[in-house]
Every structure is written in C-alpha cells, then in structure tokens.
PDB file of N, CA, C and O in Angstrom:
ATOM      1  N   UNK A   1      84.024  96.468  97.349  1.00  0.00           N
ATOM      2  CA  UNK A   1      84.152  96.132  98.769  1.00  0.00           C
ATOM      3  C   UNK A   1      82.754  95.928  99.326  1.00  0.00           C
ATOM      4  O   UNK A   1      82.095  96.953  99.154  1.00  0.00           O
ATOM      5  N   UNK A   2      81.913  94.747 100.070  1.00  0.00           N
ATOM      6  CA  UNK A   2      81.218  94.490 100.427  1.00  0.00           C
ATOM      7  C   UNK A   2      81.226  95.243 101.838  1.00  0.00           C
ATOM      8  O   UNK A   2      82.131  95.903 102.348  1.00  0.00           O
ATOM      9  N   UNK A   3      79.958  94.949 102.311  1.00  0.00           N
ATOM     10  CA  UNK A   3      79.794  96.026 103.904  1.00  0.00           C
ATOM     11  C   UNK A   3      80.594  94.968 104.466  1.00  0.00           C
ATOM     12  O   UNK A   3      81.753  95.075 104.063  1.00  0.00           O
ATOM     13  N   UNK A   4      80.436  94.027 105.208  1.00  0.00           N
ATOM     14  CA  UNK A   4      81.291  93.645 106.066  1.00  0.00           C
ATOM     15  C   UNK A   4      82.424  94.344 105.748  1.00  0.00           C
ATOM     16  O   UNK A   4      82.635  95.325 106.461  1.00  0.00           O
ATOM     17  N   UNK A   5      83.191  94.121 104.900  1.00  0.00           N
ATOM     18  CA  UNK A   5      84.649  94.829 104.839  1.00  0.00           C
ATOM     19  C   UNK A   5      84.801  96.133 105.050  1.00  0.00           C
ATOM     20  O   UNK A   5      85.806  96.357 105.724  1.00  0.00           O
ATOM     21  N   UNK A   6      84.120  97.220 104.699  1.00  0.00           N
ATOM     22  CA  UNK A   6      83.709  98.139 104.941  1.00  0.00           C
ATOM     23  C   UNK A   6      83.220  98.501 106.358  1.00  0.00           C
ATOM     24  O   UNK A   6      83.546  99.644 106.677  1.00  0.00           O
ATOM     25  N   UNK A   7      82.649  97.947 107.121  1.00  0.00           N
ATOM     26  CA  UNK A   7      82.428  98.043 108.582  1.00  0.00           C
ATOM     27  C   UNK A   7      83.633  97.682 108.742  1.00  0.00           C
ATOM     28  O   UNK A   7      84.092  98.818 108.868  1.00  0.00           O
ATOM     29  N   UNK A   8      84.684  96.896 108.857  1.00  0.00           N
ATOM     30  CA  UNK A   8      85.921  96.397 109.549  1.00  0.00           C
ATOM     31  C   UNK A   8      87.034  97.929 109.170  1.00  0.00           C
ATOM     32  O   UNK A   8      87.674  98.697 109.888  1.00  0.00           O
ATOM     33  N   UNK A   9      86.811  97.812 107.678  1.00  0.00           N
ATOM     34  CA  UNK A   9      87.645  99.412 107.668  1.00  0.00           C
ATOM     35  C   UNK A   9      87.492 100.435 108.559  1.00  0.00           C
ATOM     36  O   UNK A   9      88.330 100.829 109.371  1.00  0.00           O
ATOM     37  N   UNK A  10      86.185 100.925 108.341  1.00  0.00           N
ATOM     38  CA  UNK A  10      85.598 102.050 109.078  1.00  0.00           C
ATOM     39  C   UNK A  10      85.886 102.196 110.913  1.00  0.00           C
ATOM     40  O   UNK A  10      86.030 103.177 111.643  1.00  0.00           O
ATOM     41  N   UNK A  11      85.881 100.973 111.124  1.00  0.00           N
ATOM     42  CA  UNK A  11      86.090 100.415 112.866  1.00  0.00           C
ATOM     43  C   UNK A  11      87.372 100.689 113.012  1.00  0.00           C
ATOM     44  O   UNK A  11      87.790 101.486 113.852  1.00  0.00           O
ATOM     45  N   UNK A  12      88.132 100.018 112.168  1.00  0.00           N
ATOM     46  CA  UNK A  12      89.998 100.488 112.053  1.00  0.00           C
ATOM     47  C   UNK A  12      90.054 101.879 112.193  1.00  0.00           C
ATOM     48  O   UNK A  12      90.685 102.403 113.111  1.00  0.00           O
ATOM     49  N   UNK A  13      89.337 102.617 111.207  1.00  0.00           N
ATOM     50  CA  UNK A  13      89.556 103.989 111.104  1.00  0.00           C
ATOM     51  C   UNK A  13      89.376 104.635 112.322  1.00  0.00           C
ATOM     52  O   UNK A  13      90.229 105.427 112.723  1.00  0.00           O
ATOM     53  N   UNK A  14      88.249 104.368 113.036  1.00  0.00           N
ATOM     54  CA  UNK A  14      88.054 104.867 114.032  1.00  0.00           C
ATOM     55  C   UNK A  14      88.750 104.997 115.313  1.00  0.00           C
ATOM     56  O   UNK A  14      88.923 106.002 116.002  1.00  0.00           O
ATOM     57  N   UNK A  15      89.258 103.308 115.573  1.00  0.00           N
ATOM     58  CA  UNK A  15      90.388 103.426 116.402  1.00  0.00           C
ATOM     59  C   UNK A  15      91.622 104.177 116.650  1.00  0.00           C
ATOM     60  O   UNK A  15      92.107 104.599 117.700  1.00  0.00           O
ATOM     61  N   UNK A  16      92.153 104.268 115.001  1.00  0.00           N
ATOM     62  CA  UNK A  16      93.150 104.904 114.590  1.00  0.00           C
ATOM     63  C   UNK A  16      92.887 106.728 114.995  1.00  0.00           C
ATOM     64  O   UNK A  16      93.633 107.288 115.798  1.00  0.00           O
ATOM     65  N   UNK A  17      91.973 107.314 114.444  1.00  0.00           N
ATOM     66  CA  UNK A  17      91.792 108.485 114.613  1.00  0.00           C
ATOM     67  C   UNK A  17      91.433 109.082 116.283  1.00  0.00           C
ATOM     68  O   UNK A  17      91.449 110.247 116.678  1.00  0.00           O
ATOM     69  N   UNK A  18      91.125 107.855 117.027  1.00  0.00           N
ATOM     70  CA  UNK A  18      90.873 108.416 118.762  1.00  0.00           C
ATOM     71  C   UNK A  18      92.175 107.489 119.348  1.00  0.00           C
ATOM     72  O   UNK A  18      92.194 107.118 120.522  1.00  0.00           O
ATOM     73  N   UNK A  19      93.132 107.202 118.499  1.00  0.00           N
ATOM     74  CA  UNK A  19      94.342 106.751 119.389  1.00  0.00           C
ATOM     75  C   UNK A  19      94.282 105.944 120.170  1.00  0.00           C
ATOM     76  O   UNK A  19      95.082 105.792 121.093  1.00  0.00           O
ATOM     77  N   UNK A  20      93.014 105.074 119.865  1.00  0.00           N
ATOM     78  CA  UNK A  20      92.894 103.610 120.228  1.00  0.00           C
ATOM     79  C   UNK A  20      91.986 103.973 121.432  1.00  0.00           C
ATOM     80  O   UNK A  20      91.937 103.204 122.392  1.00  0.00           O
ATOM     81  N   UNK A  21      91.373 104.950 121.414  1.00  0.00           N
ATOM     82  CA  UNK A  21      90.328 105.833 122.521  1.00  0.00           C
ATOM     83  C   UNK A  21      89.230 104.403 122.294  1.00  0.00           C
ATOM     84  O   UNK A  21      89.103 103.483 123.101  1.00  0.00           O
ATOM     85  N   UNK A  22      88.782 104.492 121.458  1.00  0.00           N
ATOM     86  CA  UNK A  22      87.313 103.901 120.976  1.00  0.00           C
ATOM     87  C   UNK A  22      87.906 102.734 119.938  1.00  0.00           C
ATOM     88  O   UNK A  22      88.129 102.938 118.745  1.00  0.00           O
ATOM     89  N   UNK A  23      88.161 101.208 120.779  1.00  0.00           N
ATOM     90  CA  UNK A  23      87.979 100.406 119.896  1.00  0.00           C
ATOM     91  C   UNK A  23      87.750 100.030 118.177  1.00  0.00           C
ATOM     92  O   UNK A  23      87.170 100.939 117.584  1.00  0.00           O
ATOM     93  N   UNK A  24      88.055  99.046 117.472  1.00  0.00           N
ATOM     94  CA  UNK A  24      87.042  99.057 116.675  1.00  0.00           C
ATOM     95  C   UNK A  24      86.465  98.209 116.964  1.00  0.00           C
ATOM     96  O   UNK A  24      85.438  98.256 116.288  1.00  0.00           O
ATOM     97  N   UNK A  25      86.435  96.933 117.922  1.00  0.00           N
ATOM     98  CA  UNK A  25      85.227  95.872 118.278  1.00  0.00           C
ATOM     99  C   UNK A  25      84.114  97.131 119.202  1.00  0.00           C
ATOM    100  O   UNK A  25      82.898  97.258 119.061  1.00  0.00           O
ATOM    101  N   UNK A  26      84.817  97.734 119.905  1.00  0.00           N
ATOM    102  CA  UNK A  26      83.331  98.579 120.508  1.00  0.00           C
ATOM    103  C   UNK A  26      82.553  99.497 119.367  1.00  0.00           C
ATOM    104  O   UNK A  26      81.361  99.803 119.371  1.00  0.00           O
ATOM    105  N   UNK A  27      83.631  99.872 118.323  1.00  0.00           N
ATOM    106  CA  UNK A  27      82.758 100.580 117.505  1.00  0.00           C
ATOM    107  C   UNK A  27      81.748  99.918 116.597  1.00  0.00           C
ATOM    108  O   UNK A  27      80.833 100.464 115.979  1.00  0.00           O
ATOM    109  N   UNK A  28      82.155  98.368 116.639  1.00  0.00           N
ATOM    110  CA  UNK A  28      81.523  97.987 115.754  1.00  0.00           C
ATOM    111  C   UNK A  28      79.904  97.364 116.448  1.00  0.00           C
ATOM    112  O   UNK A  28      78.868  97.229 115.796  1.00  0.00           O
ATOM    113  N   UNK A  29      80.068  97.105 117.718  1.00  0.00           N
ATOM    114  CA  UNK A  29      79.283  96.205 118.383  1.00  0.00           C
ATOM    115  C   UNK A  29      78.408  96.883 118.856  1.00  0.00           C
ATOM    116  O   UNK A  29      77.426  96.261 119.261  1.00  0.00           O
ATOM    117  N   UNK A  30      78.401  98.641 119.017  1.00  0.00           N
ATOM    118  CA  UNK A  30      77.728  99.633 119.325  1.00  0.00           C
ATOM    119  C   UNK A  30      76.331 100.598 119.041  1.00  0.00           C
ATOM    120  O   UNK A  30      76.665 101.773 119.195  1.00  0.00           O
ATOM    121  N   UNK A  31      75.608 100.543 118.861  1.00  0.00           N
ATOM    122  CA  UNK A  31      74.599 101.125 118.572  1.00  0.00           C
ATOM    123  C   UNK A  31      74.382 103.208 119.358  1.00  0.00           C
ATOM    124  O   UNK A  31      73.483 104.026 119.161  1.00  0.00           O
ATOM    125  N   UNK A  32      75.738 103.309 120.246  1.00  0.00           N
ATOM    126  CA  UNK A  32      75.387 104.437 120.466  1.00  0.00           C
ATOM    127  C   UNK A  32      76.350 105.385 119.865  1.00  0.00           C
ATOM    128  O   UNK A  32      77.343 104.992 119.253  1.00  0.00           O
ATOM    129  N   UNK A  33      76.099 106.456 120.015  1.00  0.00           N
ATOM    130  CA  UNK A  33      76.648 107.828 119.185  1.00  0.00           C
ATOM    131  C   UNK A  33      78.481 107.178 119.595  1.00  0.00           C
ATOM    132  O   UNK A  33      78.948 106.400 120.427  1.00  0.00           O
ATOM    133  N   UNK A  34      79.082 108.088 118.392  1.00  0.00           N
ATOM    134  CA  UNK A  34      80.287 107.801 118.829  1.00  0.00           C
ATOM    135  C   UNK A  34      81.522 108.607 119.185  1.00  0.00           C
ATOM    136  O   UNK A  34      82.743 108.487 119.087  1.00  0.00           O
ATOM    137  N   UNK A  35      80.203 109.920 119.871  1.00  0.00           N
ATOM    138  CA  UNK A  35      80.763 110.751 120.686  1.00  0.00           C
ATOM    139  C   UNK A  35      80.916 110.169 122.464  1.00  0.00           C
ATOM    140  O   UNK A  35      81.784 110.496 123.272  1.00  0.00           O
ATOM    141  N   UNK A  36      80.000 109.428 122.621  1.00  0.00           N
ATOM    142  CA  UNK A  36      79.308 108.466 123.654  1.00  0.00           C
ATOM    143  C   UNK A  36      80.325 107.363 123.963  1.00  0.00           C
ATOM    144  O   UNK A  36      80.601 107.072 125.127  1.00  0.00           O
ATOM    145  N   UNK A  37      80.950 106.674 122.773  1.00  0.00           N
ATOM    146  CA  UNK A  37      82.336 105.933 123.032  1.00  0.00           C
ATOM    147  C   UNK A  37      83.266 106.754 123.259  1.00  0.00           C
ATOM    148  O   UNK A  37      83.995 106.082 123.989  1.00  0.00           O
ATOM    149  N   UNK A  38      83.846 107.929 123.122  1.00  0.00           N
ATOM    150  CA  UNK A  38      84.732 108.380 123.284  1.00  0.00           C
ATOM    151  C   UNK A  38      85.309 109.115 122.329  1.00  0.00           C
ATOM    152  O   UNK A  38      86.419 109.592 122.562  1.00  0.00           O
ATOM    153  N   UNK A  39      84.622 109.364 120.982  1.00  0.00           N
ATOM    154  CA  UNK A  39      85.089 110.129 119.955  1.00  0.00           C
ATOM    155  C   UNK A  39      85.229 111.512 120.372  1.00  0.00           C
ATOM    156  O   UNK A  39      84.290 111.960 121.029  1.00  0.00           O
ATOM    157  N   UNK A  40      86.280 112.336 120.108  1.00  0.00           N
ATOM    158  CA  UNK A  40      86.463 114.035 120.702  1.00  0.00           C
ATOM    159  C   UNK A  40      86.211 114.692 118.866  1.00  0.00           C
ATOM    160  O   UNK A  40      86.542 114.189 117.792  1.00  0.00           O
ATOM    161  N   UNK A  41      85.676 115.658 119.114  1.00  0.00           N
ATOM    162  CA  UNK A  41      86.356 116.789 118.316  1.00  0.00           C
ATOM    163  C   UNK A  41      87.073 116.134 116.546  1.00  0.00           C
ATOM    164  O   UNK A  41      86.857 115.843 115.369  1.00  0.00           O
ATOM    165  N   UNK A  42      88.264 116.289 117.957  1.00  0.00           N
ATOM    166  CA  UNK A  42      90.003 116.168 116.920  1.00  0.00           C
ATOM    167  C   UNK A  42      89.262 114.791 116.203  1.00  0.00           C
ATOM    168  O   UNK A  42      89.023 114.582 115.013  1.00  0.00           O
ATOM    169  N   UNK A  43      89.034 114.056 117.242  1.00  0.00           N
ATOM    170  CA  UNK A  43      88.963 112.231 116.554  1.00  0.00           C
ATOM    171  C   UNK A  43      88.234 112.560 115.278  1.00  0.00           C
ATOM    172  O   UNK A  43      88.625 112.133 114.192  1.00  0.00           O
ATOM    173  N   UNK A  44      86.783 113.601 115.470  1.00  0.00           N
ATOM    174  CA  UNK A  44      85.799 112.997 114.409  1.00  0.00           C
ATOM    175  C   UNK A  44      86.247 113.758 112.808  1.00  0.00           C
ATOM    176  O   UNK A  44      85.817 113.407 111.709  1.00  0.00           O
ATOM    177  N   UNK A  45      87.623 115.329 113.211  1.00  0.00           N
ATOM    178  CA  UNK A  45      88.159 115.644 111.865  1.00  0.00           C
ATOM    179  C   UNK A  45      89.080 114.250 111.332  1.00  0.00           C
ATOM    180  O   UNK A  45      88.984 113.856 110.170  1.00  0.00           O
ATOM    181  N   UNK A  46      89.786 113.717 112.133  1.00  0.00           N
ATOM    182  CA  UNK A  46      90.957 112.868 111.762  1.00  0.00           C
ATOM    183  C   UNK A  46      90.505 111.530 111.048  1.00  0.00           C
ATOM    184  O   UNK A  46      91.238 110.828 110.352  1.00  0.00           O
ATOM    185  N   UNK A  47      88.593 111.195 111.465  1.00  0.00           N
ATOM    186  CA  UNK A  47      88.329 110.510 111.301  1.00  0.00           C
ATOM    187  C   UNK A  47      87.528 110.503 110.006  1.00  0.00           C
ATOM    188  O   UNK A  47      87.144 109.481 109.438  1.00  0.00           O
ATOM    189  N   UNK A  48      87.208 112.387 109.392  1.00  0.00           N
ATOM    190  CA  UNK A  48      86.533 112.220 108.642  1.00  0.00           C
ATOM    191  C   UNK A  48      87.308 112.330 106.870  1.00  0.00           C
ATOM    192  O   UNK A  48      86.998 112.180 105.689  1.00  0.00           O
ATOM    193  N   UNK A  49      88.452 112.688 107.726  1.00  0.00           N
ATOM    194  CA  UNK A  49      89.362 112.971 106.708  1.00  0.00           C
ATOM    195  C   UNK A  49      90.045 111.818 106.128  1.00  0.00           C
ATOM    196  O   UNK A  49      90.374 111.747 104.944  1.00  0.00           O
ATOM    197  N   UNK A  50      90.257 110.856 107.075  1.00  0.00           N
ATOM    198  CA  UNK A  50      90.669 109.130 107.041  1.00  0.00           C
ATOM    199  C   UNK A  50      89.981 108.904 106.033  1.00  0.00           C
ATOM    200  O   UNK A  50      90.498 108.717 104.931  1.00  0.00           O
ATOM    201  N   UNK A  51      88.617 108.882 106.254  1.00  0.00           N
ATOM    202  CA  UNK A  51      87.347 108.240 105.265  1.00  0.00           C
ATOM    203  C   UNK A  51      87.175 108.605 104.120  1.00  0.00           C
ATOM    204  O   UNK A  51      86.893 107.848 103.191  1.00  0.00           O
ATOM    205  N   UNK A  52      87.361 110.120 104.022  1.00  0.00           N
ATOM    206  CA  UNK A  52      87.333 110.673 102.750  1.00  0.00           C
ATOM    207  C   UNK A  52      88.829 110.223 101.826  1.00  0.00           C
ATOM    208  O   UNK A  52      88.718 109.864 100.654  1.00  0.00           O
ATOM    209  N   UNK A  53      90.070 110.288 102.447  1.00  0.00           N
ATOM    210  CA  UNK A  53      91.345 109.618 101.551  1.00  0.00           C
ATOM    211  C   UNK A  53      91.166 108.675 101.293  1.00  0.00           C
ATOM    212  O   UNK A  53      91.370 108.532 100.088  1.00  0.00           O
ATOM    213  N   UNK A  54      90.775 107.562 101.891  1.00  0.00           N
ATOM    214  CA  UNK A  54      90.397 105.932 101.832  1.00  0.00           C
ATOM    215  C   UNK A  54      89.773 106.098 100.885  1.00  0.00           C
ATOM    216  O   UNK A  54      90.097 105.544  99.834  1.00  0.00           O
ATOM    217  N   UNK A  55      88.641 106.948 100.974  1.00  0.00           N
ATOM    218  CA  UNK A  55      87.611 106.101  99.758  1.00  0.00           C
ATOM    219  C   UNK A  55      86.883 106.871  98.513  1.00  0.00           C
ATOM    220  O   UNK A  55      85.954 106.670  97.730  1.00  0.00           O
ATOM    221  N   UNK A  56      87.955 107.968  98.824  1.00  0.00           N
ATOM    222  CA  UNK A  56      88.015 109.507  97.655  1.00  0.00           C
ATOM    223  C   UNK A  56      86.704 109.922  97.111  1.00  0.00           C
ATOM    224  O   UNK A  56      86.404 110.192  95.949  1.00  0.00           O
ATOM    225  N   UNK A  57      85.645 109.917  98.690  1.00  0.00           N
ATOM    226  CA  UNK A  57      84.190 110.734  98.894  1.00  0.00           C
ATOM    227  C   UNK A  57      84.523 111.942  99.610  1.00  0.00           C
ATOM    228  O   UNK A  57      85.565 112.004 100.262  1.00  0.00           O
ATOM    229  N   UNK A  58      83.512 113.149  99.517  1.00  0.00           N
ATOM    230  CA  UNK A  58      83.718 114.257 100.644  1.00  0.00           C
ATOM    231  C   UNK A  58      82.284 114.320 101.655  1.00  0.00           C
ATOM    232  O   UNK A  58      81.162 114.621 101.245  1.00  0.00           O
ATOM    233  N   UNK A  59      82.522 114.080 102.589  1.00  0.00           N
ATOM    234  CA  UNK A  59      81.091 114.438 103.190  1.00  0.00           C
ATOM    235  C   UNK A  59      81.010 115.413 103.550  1.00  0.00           C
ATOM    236  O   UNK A  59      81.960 115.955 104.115  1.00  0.00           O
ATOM    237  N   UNK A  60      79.701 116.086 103.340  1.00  0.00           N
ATOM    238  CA  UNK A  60      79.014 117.189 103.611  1.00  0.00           C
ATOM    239  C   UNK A  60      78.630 117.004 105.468  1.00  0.00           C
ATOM    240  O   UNK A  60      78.166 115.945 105.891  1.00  0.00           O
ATOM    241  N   UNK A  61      78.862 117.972 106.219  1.00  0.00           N
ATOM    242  CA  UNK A  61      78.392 117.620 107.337  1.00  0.00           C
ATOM    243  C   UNK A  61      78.021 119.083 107.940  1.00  0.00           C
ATOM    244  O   UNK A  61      77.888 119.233 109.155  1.00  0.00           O
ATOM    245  N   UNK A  62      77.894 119.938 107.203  1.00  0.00           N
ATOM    246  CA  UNK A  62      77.004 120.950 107.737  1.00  0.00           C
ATOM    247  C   UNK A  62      75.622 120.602 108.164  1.00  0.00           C
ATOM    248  O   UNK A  62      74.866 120.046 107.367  1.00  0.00           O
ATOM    249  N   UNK A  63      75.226 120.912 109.445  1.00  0.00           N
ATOM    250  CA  UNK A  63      73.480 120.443 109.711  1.00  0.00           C
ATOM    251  C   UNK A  63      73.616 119.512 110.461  1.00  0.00           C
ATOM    252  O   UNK A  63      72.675 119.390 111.245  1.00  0.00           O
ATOM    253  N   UNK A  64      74.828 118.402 110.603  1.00  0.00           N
ATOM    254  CA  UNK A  64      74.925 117.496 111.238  1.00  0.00           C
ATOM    255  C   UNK A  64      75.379 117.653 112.741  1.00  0.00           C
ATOM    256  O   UNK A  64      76.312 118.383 113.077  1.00  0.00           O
ATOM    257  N   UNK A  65      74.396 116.666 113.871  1.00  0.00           N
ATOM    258  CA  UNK A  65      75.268 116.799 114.745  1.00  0.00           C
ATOM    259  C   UNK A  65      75.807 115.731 115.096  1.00  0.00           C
ATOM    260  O   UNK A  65      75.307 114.651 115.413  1.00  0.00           O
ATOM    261  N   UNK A  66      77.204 116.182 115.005  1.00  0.00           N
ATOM    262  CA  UNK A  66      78.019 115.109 115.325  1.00  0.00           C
ATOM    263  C   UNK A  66      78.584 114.420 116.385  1.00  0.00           C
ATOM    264  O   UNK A  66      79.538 113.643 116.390  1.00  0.00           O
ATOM    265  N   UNK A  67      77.384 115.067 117.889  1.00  0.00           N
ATOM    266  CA  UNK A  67      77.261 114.131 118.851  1.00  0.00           C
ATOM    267  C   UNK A  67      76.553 113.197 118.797  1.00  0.00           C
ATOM    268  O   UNK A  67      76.803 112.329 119.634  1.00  0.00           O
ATOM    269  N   UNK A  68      75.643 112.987 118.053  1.00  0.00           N
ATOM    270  CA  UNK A  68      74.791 111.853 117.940  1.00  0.00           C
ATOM    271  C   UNK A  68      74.567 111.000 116.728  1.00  0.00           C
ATOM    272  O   UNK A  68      73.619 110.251 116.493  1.00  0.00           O
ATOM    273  N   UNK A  69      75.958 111.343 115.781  1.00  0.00           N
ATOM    274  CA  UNK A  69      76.206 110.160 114.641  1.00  0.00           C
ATOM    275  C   UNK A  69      76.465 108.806 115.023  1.00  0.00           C
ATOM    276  O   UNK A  69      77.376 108.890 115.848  1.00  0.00           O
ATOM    277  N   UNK A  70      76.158 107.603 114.871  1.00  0.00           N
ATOM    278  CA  UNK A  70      76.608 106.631 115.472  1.00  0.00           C
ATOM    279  C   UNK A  70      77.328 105.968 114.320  1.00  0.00           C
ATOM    280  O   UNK A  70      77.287 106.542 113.231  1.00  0.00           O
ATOM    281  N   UNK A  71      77.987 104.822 114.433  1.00  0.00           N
ATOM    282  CA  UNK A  71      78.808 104.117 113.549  1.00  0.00           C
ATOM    283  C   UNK A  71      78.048 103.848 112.498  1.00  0.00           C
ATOM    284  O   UNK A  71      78.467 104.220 111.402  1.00  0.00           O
ATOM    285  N   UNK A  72      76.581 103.045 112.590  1.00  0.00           N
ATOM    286  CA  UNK A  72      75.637 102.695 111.258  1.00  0.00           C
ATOM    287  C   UNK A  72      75.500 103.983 110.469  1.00  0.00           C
ATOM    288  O   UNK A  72      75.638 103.981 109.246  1.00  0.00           O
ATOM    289  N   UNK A  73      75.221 105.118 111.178  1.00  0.00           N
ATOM    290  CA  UNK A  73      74.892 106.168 110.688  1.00  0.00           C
ATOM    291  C   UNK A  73      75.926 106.501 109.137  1.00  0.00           C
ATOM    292  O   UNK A  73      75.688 106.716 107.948  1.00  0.00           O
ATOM    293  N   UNK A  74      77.370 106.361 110.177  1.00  0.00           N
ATOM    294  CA  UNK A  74      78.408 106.999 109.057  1.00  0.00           C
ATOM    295  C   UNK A  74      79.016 105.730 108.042  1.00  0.00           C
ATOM    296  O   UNK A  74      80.032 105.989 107.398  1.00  0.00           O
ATOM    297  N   UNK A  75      78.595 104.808 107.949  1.00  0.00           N
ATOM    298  CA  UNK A  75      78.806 104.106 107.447  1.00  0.00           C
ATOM    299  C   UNK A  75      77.572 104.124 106.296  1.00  0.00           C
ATOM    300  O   UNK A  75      77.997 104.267 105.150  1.00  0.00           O
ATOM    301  N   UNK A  76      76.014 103.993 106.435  1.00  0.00           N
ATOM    302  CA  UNK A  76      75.490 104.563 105.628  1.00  0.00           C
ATOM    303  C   UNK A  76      75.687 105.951 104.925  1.00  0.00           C
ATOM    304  O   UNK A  76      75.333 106.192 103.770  1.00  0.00           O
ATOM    305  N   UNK A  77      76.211 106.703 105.658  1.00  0.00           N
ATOM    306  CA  UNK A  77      76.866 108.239 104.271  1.00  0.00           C
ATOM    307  C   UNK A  77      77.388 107.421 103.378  1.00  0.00           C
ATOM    308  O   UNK A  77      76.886 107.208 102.274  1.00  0.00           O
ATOM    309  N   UNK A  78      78.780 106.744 103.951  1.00  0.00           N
ATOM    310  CA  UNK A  78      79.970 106.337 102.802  1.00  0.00           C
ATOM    311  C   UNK A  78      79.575 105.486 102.168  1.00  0.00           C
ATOM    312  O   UNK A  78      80.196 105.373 101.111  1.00  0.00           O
ATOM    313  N   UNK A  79      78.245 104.300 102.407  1.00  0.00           N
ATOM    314  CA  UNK A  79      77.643 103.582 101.300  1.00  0.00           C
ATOM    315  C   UNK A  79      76.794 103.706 100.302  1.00  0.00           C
ATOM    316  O   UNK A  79      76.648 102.973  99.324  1.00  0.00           O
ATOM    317  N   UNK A  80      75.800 105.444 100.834  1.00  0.00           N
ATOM    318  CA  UNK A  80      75.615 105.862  99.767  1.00  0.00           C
ATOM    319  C   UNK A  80      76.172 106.941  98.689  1.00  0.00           C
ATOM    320  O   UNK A  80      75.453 107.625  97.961  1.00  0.00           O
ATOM    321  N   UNK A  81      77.603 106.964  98.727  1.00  0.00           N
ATOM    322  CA  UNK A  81      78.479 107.627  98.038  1.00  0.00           C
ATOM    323  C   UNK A  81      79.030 106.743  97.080  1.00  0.00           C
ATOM    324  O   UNK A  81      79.893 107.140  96.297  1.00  0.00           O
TER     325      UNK A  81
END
C-alpha cells in the first residue's frame, strides 16, 4: 500500500472512530493536533485500535502526548512499522 492510500485509510479511520466528529478531508488537509479537530479520549482508543487491526502493528504510546499528535505524525508511526 503506497502513502497516498494509506493517508485515505487512516482519514477513514479517523472519521469512523470520532463518529464523523473529525472529517477525513479535515483530517487529511490539517496540519494541527487531532485533538484540536475534535478527537476525544474514546476517539483516539477506537482509533488506535482501528489501526492496529487494519494493519496488525501495536503502537507503543507511553510518553506520548496525545494532545498534540497530528495526522502526519501518526501516520509516520504506522509507516515506520
């Protein structure tokens, strides 16, 4: 799977996990955190768990804060997995 496709997944995912809270054209077009679009909490387990079934990686996210992950951010984890 090339990044483009991979950004379009990841944007899906995102929508899906904030209940259509946070776009995936805003997630994708965004450069800010994606607590900042509207990601809660709940969204960013539902969202991390999405990512990890999809693409059968686990991310480590101890240390992380996950108010200020932005979309490039988590998309670079899952590309270097």
């Amino acid at each position: 799977m090339g990044r483009p496709e991979l950004y379009a997944t990841v944007a899906q995912l995102i929508e899906q996990a904030t209940g259509s809270t946070v776009a995936a054209a805003d997630a994708l077009a965004s450069d800010m955190p994606l607590f900042d679009l509207g990601l809660d909490s709940l969204g960013w387990l539902r969202l991390i768990d999405a990512i990890e079934v999809a693409y059968q990686v686990e991310f480590d996210l101890s240390g992380t804060d996950l108010r200020r992950v932005t979309f490039g951010e988590n998309i670079d984890q899952l590309a270097a997995r």
